[in-house]
N, C-alpha and C positions, 0 to 999 in steps of 0.2 A: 540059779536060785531054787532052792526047795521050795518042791508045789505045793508039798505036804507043809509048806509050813505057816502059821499065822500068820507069818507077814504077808508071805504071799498070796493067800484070801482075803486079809485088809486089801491091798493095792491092787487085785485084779476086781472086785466090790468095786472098790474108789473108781478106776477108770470107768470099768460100766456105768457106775450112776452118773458121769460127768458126759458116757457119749450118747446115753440115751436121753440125757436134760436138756444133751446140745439140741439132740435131733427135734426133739418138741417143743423147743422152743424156734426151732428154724420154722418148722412147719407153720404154729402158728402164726408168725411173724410173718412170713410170704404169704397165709390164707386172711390174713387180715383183711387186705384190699380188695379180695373179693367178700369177704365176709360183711361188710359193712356197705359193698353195692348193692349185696341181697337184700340186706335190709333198707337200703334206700330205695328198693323197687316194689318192696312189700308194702312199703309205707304208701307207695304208688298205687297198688292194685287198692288197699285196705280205704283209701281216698274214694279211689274211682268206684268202688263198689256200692259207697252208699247213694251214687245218684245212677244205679244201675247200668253203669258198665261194668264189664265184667271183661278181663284181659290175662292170660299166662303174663309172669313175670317178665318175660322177655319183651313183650308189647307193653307193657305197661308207663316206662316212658313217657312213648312217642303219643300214646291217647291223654298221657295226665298233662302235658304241653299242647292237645290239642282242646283240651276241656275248660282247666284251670286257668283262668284270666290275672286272678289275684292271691297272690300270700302275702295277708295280714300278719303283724303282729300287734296288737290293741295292748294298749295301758288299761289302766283299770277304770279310766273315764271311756274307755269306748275309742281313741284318737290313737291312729296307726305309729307305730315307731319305726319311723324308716330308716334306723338303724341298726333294724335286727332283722335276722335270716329266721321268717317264721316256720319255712320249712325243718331249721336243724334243731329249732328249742325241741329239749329235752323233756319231757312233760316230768318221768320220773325223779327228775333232779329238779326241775321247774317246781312244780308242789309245792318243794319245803323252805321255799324263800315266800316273806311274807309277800302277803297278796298285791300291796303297791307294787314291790318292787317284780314281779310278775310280769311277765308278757305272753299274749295270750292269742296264740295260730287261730286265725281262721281262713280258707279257704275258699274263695269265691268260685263256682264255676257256670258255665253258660254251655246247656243243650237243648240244641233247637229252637232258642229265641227264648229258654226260658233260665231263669237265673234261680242258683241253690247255692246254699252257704254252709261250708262243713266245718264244724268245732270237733277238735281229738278233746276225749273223754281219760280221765284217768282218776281210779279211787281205788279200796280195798273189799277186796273178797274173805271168805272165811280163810283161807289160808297165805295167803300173800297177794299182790297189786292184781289187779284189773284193770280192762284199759279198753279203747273202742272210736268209733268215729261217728256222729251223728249229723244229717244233712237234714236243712230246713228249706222249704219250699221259699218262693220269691215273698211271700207273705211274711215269712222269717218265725214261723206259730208254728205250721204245720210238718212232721215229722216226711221228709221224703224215703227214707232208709236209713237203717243202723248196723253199726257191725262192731261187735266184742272180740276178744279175746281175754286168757287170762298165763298167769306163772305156774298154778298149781293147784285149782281147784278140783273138788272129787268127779273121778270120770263117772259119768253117768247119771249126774245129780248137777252140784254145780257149772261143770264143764259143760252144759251145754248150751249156755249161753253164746259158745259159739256156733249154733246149727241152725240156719236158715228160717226152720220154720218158729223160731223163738225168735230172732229179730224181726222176723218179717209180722209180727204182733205190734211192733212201733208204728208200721206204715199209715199214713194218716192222723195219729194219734195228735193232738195240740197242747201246745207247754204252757201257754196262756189262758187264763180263762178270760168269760165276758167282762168282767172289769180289767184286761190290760195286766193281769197279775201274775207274774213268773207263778205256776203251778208244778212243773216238771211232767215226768209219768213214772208213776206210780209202777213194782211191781209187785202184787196183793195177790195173795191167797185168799182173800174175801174176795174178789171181783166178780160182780154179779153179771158181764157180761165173756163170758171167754169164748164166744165165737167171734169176739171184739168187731162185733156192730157197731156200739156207739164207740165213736170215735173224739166226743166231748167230754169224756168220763175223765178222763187223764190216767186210765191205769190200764194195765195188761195182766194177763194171766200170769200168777209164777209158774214155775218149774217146781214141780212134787218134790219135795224133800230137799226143799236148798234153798230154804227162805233166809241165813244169812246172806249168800251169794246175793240174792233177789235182791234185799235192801242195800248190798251196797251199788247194785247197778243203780236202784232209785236215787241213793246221796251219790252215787258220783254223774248222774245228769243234773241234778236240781245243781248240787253247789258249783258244777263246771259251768254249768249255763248262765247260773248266777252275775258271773263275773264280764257275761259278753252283754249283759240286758242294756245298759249306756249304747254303746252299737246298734243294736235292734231298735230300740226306741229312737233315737237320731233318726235311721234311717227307714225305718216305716214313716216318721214324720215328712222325711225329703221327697219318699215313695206316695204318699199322700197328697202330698202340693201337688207333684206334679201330676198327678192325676184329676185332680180339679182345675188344674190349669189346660189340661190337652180337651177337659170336658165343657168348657169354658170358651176353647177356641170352636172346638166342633158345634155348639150351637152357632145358627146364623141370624144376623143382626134382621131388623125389620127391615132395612133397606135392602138386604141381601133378599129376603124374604118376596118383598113387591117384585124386584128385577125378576126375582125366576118366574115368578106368577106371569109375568109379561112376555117373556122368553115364552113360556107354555102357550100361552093363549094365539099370541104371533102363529106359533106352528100349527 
């Protein structure tokens, strides 16, 4: 065949594009399986981070099996559906089905005798999705840690919602106010307090120059949160009982009262 000739530039074209399509498509095909374990361990670390463990991806695992007691997935009355894997819901793809038909991860976890509950956050940024983990103390008000992430926000402005000392502005911070009322937090460019002392206020400092970014972290904690309040309420109320019941058992009756008096006096 003529190399000089058209044909044979069509047909040697032709095969390169079919053996370099192959190869990219092999590759990805074979990095799949690990590509999607990566993120099943991010999703791991990005968990365990908001109640302060802190783990390489390779450890991350064997600590979120040893933290993580429960994965919920809540209907929109608050009532677990034990027929869904609350670890694989999709939050991205979850969103855009109306909100009944919704299921909604939470994450129970226990360190050191003490109990936190992480809900995955997911809204929109100025330029595409945002997204993040928020952990609530045993009280289920109190902010224990947060963590964001985003798709495309501007570096140095919006983007840094993911750096430490921006979330570490939630710590403490309460989603309730004193009447029981889902309030969220707030983040404001008015906020009169940005050494975020008061931790009643419901708001945190923004980020200079990325007040769209800033509100959509505000709507997407208020309206993700929204959806777990059935849950929270339930179970502050179960968490309540039995707290007047264990305080209920620990006073002691009169009769228990005379016996020790008697025991004492004897010795």
């Amino acid at each position: 065949m003529n190399r000089d000739s058209n044909s044979y530039t069509f047909l040697f074209a032709t095969i390169m594009v079919f053996v370099v399509a192959s190869s990219l498509a092999y590759t990805a095909t074979s990095l799949k399986e690990k590509q999607s374990e990566n993120v099943r361990k991010e999703q791991m670390q990005n968990i365990l981070s908001t109640i302060g463990i802190d783990t390489d991806r390779d450890g991350a695992e064997k600590l979120y099996n040893q933290y993580i007691k429960q994965q919920l997935a809540l209907t929109l009355k608050g009532v677990p559906d034990e027929e869904v894997n609350a670890f694989k819901i999709q939050l991205g793809t979850e969103v855009k089905k109306p909100v009944e038909q919704q299921r909604y991860p939470l994450y129970v976890a226990e360190v050191e005798t003490q109990t936190f509950y992480i809900v995955p956050l997911r809204g929109a940024g100025l330029w595409d999705a945002i997204w993040g983990y928020i952990a609530l103390e045993s009280d289920m008000k109190t902010i224990k840690g947060a963590v964001f992430d985003h798709k495309g926000e501007t570096a140095g402005l919006g983007a840094e919602i993911t750096q430490k000392w921006f979330q570490d502005r939630f710590v403490g911070e309460t989603i309730f106010d004193s009447n029981g009322e889902l309030v969220g937090i707030a983040v404001s460019k008015t906020n009169n307090d940005p050494k975020g002392l008061d931790k009643d206020d419901h708001e945190v400092d923004a980020i200079s120059g990325a007040t769209i970014t800033g509100d959509g972290v505000t709507d997407m904690i208020s309206e993700r949160l929204a959806h777990y309040t059935p849950y929270f309420k339930m179970n502050q109320t179960t968490i309540s009982e039995e707290l007047i019941e264990e305080t209920i058992e620990e006073v002691p009756t009169q009769e228990g009262v005379e016996e020790t008096n008697t025991i004492a006096y004897q010795n």
